[in-house]
N, C-alpha and C positions, 0 to 999 in steps of 0.2 A: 525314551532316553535311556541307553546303556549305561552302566558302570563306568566304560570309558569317555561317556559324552556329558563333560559339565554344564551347569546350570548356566546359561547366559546372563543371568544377572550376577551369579556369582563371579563371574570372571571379571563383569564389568568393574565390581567393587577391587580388583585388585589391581585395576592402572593405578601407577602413580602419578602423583600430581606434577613432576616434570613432564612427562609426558603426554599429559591432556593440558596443560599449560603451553608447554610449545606448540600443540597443533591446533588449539580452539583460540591462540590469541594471534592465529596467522590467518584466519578466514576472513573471508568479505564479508561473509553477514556477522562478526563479530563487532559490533558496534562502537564499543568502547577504547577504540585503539590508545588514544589521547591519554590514557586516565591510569593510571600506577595500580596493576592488583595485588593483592595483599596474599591472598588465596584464592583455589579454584580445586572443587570438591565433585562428586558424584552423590547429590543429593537423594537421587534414587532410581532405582534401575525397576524395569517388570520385562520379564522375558517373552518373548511374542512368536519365540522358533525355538525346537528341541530338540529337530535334528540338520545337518553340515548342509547347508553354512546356519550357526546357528544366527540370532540377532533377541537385542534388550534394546528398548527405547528408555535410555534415561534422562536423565533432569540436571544439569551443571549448573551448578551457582558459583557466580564470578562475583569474589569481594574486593572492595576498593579500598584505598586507605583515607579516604574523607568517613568508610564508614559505611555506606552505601552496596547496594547489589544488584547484580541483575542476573536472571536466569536464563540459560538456552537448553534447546531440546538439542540431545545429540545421539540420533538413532546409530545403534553398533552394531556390524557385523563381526563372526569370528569365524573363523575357518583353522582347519590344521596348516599349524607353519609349515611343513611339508609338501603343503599343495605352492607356495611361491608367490600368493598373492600381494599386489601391491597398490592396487588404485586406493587410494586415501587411507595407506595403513601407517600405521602411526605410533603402533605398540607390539610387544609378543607379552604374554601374561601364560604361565602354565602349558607351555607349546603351540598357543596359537594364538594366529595373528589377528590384532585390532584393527580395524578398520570402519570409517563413514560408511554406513547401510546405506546412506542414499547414492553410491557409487557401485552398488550392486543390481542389477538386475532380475536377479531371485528376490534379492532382498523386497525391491520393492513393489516387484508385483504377491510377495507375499502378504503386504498391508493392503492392498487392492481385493485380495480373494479373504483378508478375513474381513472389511470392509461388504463386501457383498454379502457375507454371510450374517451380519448384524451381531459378530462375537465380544463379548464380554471379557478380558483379561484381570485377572485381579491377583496382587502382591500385597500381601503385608493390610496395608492401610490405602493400599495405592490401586487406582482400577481405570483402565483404559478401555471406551467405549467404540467399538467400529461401524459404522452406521451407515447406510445408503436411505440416498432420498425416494420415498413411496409416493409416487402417484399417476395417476393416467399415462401413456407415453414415455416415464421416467423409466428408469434401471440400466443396468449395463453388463456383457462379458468382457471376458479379458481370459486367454486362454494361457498355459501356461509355458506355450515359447514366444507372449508377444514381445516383438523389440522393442526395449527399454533407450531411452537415449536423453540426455541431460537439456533445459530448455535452453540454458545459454547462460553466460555471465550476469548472476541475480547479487543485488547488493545484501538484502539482507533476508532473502529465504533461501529455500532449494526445489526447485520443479523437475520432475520426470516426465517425459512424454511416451504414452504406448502405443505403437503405429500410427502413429498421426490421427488417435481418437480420444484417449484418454490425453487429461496433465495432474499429477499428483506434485499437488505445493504442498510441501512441509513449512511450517513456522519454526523461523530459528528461536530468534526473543520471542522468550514468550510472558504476556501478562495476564494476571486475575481477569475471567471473565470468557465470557465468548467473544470469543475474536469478530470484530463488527464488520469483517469480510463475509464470515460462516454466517450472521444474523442476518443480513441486506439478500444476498444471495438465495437464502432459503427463503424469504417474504419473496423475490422477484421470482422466483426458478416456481414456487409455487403457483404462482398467478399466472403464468406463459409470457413472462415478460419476452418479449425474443431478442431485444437486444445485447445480452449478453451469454457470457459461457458458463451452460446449464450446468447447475449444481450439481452431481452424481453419490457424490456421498462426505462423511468428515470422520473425523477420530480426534476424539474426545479427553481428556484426564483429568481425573478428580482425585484429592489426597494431600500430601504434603509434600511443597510449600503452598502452594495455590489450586485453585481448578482452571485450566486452560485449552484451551482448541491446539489440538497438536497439528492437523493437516485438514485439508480439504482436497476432492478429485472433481475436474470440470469435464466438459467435452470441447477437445483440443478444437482451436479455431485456424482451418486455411485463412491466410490474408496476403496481404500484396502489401503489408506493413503497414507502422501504426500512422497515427496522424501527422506526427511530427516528419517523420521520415517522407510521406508523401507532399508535405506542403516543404519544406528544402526542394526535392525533385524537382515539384512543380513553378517556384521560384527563379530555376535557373530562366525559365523562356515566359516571356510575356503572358503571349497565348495561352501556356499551361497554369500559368497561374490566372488566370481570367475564369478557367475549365472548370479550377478548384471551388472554386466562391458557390456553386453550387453544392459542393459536397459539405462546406462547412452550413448552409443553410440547412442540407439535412442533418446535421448533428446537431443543431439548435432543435429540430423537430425530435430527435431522438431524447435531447435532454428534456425537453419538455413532458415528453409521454413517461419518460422516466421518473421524474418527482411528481407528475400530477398520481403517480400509482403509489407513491412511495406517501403523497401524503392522503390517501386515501383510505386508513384503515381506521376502523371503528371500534374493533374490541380490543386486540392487542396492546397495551399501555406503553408497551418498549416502543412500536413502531406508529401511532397513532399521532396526527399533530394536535400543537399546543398554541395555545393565544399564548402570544408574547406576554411579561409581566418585568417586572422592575427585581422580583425574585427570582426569573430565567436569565435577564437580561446579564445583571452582574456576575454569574460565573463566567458566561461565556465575553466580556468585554476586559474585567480585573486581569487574568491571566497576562492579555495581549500588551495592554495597556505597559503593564510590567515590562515584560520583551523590549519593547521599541523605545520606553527608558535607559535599558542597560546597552540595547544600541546602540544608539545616538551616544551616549557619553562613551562608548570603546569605539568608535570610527578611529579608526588606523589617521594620525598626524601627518604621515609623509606619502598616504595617497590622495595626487591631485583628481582623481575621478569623485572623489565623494565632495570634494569643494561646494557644486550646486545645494549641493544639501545639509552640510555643513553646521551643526545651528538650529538646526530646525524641527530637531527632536518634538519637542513642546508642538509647533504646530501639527505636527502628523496627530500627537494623541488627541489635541483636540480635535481634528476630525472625526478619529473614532468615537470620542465622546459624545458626537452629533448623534449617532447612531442609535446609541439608548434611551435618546430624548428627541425621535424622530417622525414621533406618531407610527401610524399603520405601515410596518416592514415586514405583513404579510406575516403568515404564519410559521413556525416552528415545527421544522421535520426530520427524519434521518437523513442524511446525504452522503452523497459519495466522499468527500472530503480533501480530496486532494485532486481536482480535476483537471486534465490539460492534453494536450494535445498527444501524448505521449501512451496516455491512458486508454486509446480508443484504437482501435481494427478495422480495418476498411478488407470485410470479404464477403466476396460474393454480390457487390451492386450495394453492402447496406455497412453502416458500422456496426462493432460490439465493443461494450465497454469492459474494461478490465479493474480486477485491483481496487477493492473497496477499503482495503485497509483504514484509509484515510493518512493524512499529511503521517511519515514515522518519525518524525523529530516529537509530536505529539503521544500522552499519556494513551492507555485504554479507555479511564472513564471521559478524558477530553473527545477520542475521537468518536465516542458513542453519543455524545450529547447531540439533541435534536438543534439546529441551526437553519438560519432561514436560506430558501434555497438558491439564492442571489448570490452566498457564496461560490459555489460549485460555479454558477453563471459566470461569475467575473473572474473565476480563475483561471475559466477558459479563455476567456477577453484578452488575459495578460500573456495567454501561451498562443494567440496569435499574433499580440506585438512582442513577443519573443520571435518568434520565428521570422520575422518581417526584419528586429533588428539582428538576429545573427546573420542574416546576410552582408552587413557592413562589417561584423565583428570576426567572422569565417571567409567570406570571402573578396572581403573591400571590397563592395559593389554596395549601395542601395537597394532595396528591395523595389518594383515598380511602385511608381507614384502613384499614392493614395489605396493602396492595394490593404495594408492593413485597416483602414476606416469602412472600406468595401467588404471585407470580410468579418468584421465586427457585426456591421447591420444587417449579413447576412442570416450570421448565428442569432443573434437578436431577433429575426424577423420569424426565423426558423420557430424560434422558441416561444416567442411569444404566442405563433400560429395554435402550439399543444396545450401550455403550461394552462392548467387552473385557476382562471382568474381570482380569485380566493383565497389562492394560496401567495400573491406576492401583490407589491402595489404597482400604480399604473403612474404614466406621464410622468411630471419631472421628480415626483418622491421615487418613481424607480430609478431612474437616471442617475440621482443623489445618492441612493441606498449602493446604487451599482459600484458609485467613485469611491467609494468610504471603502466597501469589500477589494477592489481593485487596488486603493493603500495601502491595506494592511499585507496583501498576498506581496505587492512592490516590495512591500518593510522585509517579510518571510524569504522572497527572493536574493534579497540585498545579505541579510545575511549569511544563506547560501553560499552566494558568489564572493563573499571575501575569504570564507571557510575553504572553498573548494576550488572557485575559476577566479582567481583575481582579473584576470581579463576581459571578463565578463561583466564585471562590476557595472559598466556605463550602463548597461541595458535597466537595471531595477532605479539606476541611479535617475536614467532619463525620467524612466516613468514617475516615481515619485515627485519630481520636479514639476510635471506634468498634473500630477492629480492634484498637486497642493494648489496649482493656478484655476483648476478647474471646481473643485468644490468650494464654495463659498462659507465661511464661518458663520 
């Protein structure tokens, strides 16, 4: 670094807050659009390049005026204003221009090569680890004109792809903790799980405000698109949807081989299962319990779709209270958390699953908690009778008769074929265990679709209506 070439973090510290105000409260992974902020700071920057284009990964804290905050990572490049750049710049600070790192291709295979090289960064109090995964078969290059190219419209991260081998996800939000994408990932990528996109490496922060997972890099997956996308397709024609019912049988077999690994470890405490208890049971039921209270009493007055259900708040919860007082509902595992149709890749003859995040309306330590794996199960349940009813919803037409009951017991048959009997119960305590997790995702749905797809609404509204006739009190 010359005389003439300042510090990237220095530079960071001197946006102001109009201008990281305007431009981090217009993004899509900005979460909090709804919510009045108060202020919005550069909590802390560490420089990661020191010579053009330089770039600082810093830390933004967004304050609310209830009081409240939330933090995002907002990697920064800088370049001389004279060179003209402009994809996501957004400031000039001392002659040079501000811009999103993750809109640069230097940029971002420069976290890629200090990733591979296992480097260390440290500021202040603040230390950013870059780390590739070790073991047999594992590592990776990435040379220094691979094409960078953006993955597409992400709600609330940012992904790079590098010739169609690498994908470098960044975490926008970020929370205390290892991100329980980074945690699930390295348990399966360890093990040779293969249904998913192998872990290649992560980057790390520890300091102040928190310690958090900044990125992780996979190895990009060809697909012929995800689940959701192929079962629409295959909906339009009879026949193709007949085709399908075979691929959702192998996803049942996938998920099964998936949690019977996921609840197979023995030393580990994070990822090890747990006999159920009356002390596991009530964090993970009080939360929800809450939720579908504050639902049911704010259902919108003058929409006729929620009528069916209308009223009936109280019955939904006591379903879910059947649950904690249900006998044997199998064991307690990590799970994927947010599973659906949407989630999964069909390439190459086989799926992969994506996106462990888990549900993001959900805390970090909620979505790290171990849960029985009938969740994950029946979430997929509910994202084949979604796709069954958006076909009346998108394209007035019915979906073929009986086609989602046929796809249900295929995934079911699929799964049952893999899962560990050990790990979940059998006959009609599954059955039972199934409708109660299928509720509550219905309740999770519903309020989705009044947030986002009013149109949509019928769909969670059916199903509800549906499970409340089905599980018995």
């Amino acid at each position: 670094m010359t005389a003439e070439t300042p510090d990237a973090a220095a530079l960071a510290a001197m946006i102001g807050e109009d201008a990281l105000r305007a431009y981090v409260l217009d993004r899509r992974w900005f979460g909090a659009k709804s919510r009045e902020v108060s202020s919005l700071q550069v909590l802390t920057a560490v420089t990661v390049r020191t010579v053009t284009p330089l770039a600082a990964v810093c830390l933004v804290e967004t304050r609310f005026d209830t009081g409240t905050h939330e933090v995002y990572q907002l990697p920064l490049g800088f370049r001389p204003a004279s060179e003209g750049w402009s994809e996501e710049a957004f400031a000039e600070v001392d002659g040079w221009t501000v811009y999103d790192a993750g809109a640069d291709p230097v940029l971002a295979r420069e976290v890629v090569h200090l990733m591979r090289q296992g480097q260390t960064l440290v500021a202040d109090e603040a230390r950013i680890e870059f780390r590739r995964v070790e073991g047999e078969g594992l590592g990776f290059e990435i040379s220094d004109v691979a094409q960078a190219r953006p993955m597409g419209a992400e709600q609330s991260n940012t992904s790079v792809v590098f010739d169609d081998e690498h994908v470098l996800k960044l975490y926008r939000r970020l929370e205390a903790g290892i991100n329980p994408e980074l945690e699930l990932l390295r348990f399966l990528t360890e093990r040779g799980f293969p249904w998913i996109a192998t872990l290649e490496g992560w980057v790390a922060y520890t300091g102040r405000p928190m310690d958090a997972t900044l990125a992780i890099l996979q190895q990009y997956v060809e697909t012929d698109g995800d689940g959701w996308e192929l079962a629409r397709a295959a909906l339009e024609d009879d026949g193709d949807a007949e085709a399908f019912l075979p691929r959702l049988r192998r996803l049942g077999e996938g998920t099964g081989q998936m949690h019977t690994l996921l609840g197979s470890e023995v030393v580990d405490p994070s990822c090890s299962p747990e006999e159920p208890s009356a002390e596991t049971m009530a964090p993970l039921t009080a939360p929800i319990d809450e939720e579908i209270a504050q639902l049911f009493l704010s259902l919108p007055d003058d929409d006729p779709a929620v009528e069916p259900i209308r009223g009936r708040g109280e019955e939904v919860r006591e379903r879910l209270r059947m649950y904690s007082a249900a006998g044997f509902v199998g064991h307690l595992i990590r799970t994927h958390g947010d599973y659906h149709l949407g989630q999964v890749l069909w390439s190459d003859g086989n799926w992969v699953v994506l996106d462990f995040e888990g549900e993001p309306a959900r805390s970090g330590p909620e979505r790290r908690r171990k849960r029985s794996a009938l969740r994950d199960v029946a979430g997929m349940l509910r994202s084949i009778a979604y796709v069954a009813s958006a076909e009346q919803v998108e394209r007035g037409r019915p979906a073929p008769e009986g086609w989602e009951e046929r796809g249900r017991e295929a995934f079911i048959e699929g799964y049952l074929a893999e899962i560990d009997p050990r790990l979940v119960p059998s006959g009609d305590a599954l059955d039972r265990i199934l409708s109660i997790f299928e509720l509550e995702k219905a309740v999770y749905e519903l309020r989705y679709e009044l947030d986002n797809r009013p149109g949509w609404v019928p769909i969670p509204v059916a199903g509800i209506q549906r499970l409340l006739e089905e599980v018995p009190v």
